[in-house]
N, C-alpha and C positions, 0 to 999 in steps of 0.2 A: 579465559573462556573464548569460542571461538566467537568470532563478528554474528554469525546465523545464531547460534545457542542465545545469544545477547540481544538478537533483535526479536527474536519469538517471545525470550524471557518479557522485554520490553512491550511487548503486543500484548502479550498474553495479559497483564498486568492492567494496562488501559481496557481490558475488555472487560476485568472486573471489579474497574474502580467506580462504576455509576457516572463515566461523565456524560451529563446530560444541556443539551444546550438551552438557554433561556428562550430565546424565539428562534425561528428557522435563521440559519448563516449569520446568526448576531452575536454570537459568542457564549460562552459554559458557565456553569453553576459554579465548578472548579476552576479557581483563579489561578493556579499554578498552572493546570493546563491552558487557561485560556491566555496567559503570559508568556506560558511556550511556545503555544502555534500563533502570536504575533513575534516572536525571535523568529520566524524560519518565513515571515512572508505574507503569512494569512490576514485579512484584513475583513472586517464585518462588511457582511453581504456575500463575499467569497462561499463558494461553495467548500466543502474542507479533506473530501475522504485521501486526495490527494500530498494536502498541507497535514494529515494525520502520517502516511507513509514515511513524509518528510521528516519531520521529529522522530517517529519511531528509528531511523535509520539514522540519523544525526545522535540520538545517544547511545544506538548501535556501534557506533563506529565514534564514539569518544575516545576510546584507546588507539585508535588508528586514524590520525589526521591525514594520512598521505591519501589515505583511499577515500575517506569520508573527503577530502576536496575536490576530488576528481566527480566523487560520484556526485556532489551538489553542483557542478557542471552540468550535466544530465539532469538532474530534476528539474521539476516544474511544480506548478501546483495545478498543473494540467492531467488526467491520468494519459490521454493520448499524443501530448508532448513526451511526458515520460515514454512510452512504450515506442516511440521514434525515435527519439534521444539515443535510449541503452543500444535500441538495434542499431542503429547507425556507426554508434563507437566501435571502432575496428577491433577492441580486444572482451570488452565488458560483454560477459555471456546472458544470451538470454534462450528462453524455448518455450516451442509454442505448444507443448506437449506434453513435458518430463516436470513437474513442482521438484523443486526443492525447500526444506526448511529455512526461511528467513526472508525468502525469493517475494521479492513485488508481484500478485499476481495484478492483471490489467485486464479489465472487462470493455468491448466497444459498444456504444448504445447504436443498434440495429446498422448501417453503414455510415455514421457518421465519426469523420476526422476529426471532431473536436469534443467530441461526448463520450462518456463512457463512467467507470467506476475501478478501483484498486483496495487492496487490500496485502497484508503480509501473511503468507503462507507459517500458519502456526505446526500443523500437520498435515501428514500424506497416508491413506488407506486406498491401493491401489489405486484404480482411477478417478477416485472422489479425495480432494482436499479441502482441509478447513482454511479459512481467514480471519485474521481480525479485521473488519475494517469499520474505517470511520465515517462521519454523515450516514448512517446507517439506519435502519429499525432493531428490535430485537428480535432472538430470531424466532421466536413464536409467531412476528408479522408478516403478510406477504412483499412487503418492498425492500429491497436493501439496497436500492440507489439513492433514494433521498429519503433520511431519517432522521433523528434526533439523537444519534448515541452512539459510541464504540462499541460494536460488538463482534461475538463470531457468525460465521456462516460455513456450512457445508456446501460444496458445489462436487458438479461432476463434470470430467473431461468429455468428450466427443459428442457432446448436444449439438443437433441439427441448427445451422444457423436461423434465426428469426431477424425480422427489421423491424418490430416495431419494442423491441428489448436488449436484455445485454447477451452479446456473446464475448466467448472467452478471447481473448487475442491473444497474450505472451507471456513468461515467468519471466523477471531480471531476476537474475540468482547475485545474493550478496557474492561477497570473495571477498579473502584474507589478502590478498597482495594485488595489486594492477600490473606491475611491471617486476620482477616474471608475474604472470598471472599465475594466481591461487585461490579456487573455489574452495568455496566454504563448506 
């Protein structure tokens, strides 16, 4: 299966396991999860939608250690570290436009360099795609920056930017190889 088929499988799946967290950034009801996202970094207090990408993309790329090492270079459990990181790598694609299936989407909170929100691109319907992502609400609630849960969310490309919320910033598109490169 390919690395992207693998990571959405893997999103998809957390969006409807009910994991819910016991207090805000103190850790999950679900003890597998909460034992996963302290393997990749995550620490109580941390905020997680971030440290959610991260695992999702670390059992993504379980069959592929050469790319999954490279790409745990680039990550953070920062969303706006991440979305500097991938742009910065001279070969790892990203866009600030096009979704693709598997792709980190990365949201900025209004102009700030260290805020923001991410999520893994589950699906694409022309300009509007879904995510899963994590530290979330569900999605019948108005907030999906700071919430209690994995879920999906529907977004749309070319909204005007605002400052005092999220705008979109970038896709990092998984890929099959780093060197030759091979998107996913």
């Amino acid at each position: 299966m390919a690395a992207a088929d693998q990571i959405v499988q893997i999103a998809n799946t957390y969006s409807t396991e009910n994991i819910t967290e016991i207090q805000v950034n103190a850790g999950w009801t679900d003890k597998q999860y909460q034992a996963d996202m302290v393997s990749i970094g995550w620490e109580p207090g941390d905020e997680w939608c971030a440290a959610s990408i991260k695992l999702t993309w670390k059992k993504g790329y379980a069959d592929n250690p050469a790319v999954w090492a490279h790409a745990l270079r680039l990550l953070s459990l920062n969303s706006q570290q991440i979305a500097t990181n991938f742009h910065a790598d001279p070969v790892w694609p990203t866009s600030t436009h096009i979704p693709k299936l598997g792709a980190i989407a990365v949201w900025q909170q209004g102009d700030s360099l260290t805020q923001g929100h991410c999520g893994i691109v589950v699906a694409v319907n022309g300009n509007q795609f879904t995510t899963v992502e994590g530290n979330t609400s569900s999605p019948s609630q108005p907030s999906i920056r700071n919430g209690w849960t994995v879920a999906a969310h529907t977004h749309t490309l070319g909204l005007p930017h605002i400052v005092n919320g999220l705008n979109f910033d970038r896709f990092v598109y998984a890929i099959e190889s780093y060197d030759p490169l091979v998107v996913a």
